[in-house]
C-alpha positions in Angstrom: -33.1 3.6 -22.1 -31.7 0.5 -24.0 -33.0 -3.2 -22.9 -29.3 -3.5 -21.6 -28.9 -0.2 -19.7 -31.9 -1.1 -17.8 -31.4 -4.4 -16.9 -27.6 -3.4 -15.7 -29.5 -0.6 -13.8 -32.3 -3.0 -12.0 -28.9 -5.6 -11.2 -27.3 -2.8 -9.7 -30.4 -1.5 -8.0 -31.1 -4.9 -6.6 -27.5 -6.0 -5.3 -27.8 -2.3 -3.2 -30.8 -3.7 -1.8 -29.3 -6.6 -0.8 -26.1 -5.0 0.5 -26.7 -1.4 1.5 -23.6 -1.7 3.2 -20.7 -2.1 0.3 -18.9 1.0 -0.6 -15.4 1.8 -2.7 -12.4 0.6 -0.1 -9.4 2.6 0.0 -7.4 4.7 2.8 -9.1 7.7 3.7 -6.9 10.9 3.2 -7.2 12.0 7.5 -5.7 15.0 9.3 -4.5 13.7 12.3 -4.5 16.0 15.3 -2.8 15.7 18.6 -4.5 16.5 22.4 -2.7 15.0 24.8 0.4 13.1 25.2 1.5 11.1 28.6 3.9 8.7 29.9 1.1 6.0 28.4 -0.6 6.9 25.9 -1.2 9.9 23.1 -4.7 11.1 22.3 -5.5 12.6 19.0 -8.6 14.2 17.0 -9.3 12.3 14.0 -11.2 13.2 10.8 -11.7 12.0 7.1 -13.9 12.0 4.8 -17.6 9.9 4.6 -17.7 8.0 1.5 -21.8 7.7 2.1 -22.5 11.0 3.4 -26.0 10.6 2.6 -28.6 14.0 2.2 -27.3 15.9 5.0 -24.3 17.6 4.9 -23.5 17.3 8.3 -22.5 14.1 7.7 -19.7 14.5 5.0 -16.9 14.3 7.5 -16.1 11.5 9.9 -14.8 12.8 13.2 -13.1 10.6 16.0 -10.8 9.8 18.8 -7.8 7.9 18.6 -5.6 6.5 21.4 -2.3 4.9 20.9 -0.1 3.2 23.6 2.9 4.6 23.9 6.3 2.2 22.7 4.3 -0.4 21.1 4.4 -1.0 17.3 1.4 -3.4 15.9 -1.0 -3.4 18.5 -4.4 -4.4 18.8 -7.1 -1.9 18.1 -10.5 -1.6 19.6 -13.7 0.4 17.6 -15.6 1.7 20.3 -18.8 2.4 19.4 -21.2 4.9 21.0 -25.2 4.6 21.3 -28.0 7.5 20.7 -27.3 10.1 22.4 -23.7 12.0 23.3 -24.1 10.4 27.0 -23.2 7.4 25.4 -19.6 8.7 24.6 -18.7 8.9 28.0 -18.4 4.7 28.5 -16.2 4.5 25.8 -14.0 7.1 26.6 -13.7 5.3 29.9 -12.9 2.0 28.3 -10.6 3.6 26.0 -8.3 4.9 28.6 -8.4 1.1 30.3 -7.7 -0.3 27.4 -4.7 1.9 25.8 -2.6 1.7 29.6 -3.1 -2.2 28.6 -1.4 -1.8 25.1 -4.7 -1.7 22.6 -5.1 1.0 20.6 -8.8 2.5 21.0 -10.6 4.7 18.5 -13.6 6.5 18.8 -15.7 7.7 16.1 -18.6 9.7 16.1 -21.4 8.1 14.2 -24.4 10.8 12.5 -26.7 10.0 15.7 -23.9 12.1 18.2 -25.2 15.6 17.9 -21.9 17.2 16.3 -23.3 14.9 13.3 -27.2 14.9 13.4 -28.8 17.5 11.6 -31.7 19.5 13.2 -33.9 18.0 11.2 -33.6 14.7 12.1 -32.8 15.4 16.5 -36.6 17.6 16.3 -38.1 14.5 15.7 -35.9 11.5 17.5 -36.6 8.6 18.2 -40.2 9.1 15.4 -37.8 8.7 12.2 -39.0 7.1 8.9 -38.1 3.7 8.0 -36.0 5.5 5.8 -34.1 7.4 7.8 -33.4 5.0 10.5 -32.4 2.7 6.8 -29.6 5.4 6.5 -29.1 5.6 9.6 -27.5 2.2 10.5 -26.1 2.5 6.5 -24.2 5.1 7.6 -22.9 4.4 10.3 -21.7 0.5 9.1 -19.6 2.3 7.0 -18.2 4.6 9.2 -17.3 1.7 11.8 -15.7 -0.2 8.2 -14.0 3.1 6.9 -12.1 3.3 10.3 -10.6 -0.2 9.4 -9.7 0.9 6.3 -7.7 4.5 8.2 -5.8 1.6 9.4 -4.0 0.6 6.3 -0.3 1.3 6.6 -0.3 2.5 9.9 2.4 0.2 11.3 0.9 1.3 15.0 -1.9 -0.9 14.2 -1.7 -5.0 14.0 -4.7 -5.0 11.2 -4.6 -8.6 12.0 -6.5 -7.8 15.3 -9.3 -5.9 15.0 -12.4 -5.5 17.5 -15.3 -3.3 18.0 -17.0 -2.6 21.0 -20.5 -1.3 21.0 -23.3 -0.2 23.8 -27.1 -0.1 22.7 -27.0 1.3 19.2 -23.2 1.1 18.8 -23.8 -2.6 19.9 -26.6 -2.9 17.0 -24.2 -1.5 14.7 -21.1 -3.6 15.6 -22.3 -6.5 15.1 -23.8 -5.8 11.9 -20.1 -4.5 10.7 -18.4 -7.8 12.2 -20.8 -9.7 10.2 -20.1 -8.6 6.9 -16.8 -7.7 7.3 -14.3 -10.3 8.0 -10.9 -7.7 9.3 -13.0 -7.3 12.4 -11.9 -10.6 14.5 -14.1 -9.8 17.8 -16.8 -7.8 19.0 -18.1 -6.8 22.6 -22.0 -6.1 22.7 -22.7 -4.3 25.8 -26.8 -4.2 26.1 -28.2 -5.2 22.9 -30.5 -8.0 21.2 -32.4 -8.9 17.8 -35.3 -9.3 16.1 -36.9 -5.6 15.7 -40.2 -6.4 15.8 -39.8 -7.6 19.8 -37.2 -4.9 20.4 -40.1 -1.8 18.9 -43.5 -3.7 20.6 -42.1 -5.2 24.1 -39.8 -2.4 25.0 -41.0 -0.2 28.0 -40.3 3.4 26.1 -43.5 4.7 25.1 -41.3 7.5 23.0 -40.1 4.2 21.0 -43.3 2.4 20.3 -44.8 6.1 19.6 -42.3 6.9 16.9 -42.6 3.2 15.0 -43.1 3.4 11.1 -45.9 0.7 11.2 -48.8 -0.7 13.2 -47.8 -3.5 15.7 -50.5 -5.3 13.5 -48.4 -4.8 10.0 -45.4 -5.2 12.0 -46.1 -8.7 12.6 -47.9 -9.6 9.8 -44.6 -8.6 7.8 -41.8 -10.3 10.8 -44.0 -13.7 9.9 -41.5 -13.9 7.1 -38.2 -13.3 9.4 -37.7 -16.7 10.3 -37.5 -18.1 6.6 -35.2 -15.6 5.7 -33.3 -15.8 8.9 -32.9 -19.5 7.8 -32.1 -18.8 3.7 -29.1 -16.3 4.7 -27.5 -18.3 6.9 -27.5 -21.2 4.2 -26.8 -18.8 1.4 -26.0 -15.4 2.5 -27.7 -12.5 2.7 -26.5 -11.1 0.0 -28.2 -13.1 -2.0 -31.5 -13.4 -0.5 -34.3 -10.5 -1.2 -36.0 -9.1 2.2 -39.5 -8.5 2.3 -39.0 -5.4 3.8 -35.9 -3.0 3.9 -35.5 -3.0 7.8 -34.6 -6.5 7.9 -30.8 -5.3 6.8 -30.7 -3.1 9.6 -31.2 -6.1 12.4 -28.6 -7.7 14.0 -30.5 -11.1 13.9 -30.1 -11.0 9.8 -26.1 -11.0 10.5 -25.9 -13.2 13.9 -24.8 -16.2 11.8 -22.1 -14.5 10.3 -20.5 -14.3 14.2 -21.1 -17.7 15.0 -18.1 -19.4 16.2 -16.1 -16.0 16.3 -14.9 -14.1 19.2 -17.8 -12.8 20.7 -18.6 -11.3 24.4 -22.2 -10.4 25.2 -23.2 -8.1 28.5 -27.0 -7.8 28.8 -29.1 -6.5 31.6 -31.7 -8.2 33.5 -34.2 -5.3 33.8 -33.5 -3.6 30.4 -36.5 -1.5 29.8 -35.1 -0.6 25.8 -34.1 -4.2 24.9 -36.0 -6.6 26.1 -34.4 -10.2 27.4 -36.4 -12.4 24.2 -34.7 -9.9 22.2 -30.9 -10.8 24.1 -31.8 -14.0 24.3 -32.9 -14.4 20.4 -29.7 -12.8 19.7 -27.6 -14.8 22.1 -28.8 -17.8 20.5 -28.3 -17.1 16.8 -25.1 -16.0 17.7 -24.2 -19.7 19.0 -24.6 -18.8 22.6 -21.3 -17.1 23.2 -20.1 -16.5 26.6 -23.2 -13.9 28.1 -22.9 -11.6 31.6 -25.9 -11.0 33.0 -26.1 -7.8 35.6 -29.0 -6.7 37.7 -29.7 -3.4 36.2 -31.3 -1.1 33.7 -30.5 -0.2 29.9 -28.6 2.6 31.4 -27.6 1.2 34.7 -25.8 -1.6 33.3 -22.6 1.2 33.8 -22.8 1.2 37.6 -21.4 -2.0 37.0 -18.4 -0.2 34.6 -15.2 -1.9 36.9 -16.2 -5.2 35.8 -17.5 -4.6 32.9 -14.0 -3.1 31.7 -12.2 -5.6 33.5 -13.9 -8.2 31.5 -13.8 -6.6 28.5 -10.1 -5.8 28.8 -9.4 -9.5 29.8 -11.5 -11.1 27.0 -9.5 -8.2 24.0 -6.1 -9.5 25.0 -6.8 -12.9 25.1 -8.3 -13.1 21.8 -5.3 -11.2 20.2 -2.8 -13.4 22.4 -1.5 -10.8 24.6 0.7 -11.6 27.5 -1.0 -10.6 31.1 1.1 -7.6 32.7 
């Protein structure tokens, strides 16, 4: 190889390092299904194809739901983003019924952790993944959440102007990394979720988590003694241009929390959370600029008994952003 190929080859090399998440932007080519229709709303299956489909094959084809109010040109749409596990779906399909009688368009998509995605492989041995695989992981799935904006180019159904995702656990994780880097999201909602993975792996009460980490809660911390310097470099010059010390620093949602400061953001967290601990909210909360932050006395998974105001909230805050008139 020539001194110039490989030189070219290390840049190129080095800017995917530093942002695993870019990727070719165009409109997906989608078949477009329908499975319900009412007074409302219509309800269709949605699939096109991954543009990082990664080693398993599985994951070559995005599949999702998408609801669309019924009479309504250029209305808002809402991502809603699921967690690990196909449980998980079951909130958002909730919210996306709530949200479409309010006129916001809701899609679903089903990231490569839902079981009609994850190869066998990989569910065998969940939640002890490599650092590499959870690394594609959240790369995947970041691109999935920003591939959906891009289904929305020339779909005059859609108001690309107002854009929000809406993510529980995981899907939270994941949100909020895709609103940080990519600006045609204008608000997120992160239902139960935090930064900083060192305290999210070593104070969680999940011995299944803490069990399947890729590193020794010694090595762990001896590397996160670095975080806060680079916390403090991207946010003065982006992370993009700043080298980690170690790959799973692109796949926390502390790295991108500047890039949501003073943008519409709305944060549920609960008080007991055995998965995310509060330091882990709270750390989060605060790099975020302290948006506005619900509290509820409950679990990681009982945060839902509280899904009526929850949804209220949520539908309240989405039309306000996007200047929707109250019905």
């Amino acid at each position: 190889m020539s001194s110039a190929l490989k030189l070219l080859s290390e840049s190129n090399a080095a800017k995917l390092w530093q942002n695993p998440y870019s990727y070719l932007s165009f409109e997906p080519c989608s078949n477009l299904h329908i499975k319900r229709v009412t007074k409302k709303w219509s309800h269709y299956a949605v699939d096109f194809p991954a543009v990082h489909p990664n080693d398993h094959a599985k994951n070559g084809t995005v599949h999702g739901e998408y609801f669309q109010p019924s009479g309504m040109d250029s209305a808002p749409l809402a991502i809603l983003v699921h967690g690990i596990g196909d449980y998980s779906v079951i909130p958002c399909k909730l919210l996306a019924r709530d949200l479409v009688k309010k006129g916001i368009a809701c899609f679903i998509p089903y990231l490569m952790f839902h079981s009609s995605r994850l190869p066998k492989v990989l569910r065998e041995r969940m939640p002890s993944l490599t650092c590499e695989e959870w690394f594609e992981g959240h790369r995947t799935s970041v691109i999935d959440i920003r591939r959906v904006v891009d289904w929305t180019r020339g779909r005059a159904q859609i108001d690309q102007e107002k854009i929000a995702v809406i993510g529980t656990s995981f899907g939270a994780y994941i949100s909020a990394i895709t609103m940080g880097i990519d600006q045609r999201i204008k608000a997120g909602v992160f239902v139960a979720t935090g930064g900083n993975g060192e305290v999210i792996t070593w104070m969680n009460r999940i011995n299944a988590i803490r069990k399947g980490a890729t590193c020794t809660r010694a090595e762990c911390h001896h590397i996160h003694g670095q975080y806060p310097n680079y916390l403090d470099e991207v946010a003065d010059k982006g992370f993009e241009n700043v080298i980690p010390a170690k790959q799973c620093f692109l796949n926390d949602t502390l790295t991108f929390a500047s890039y949501l400061r003073k943008r519409p953001v709305l944060m549920f967290n609960a008080l007991w959370d055995e998965v995310v601990p509060r330091k882990a909210a709270v750390e989060f909360w605060e790099r975020c600029d302290k948006p506005p932050i619900v509290w509820f006395p409950a679990s990681h998974a009982t945060i839902w008994l509280w899904y009526p105001l929850i949804s209220r909230k949520i539908v309240r805050f989405v039309r306000s952003t996007f200047g929707m008139r109250d019905k």
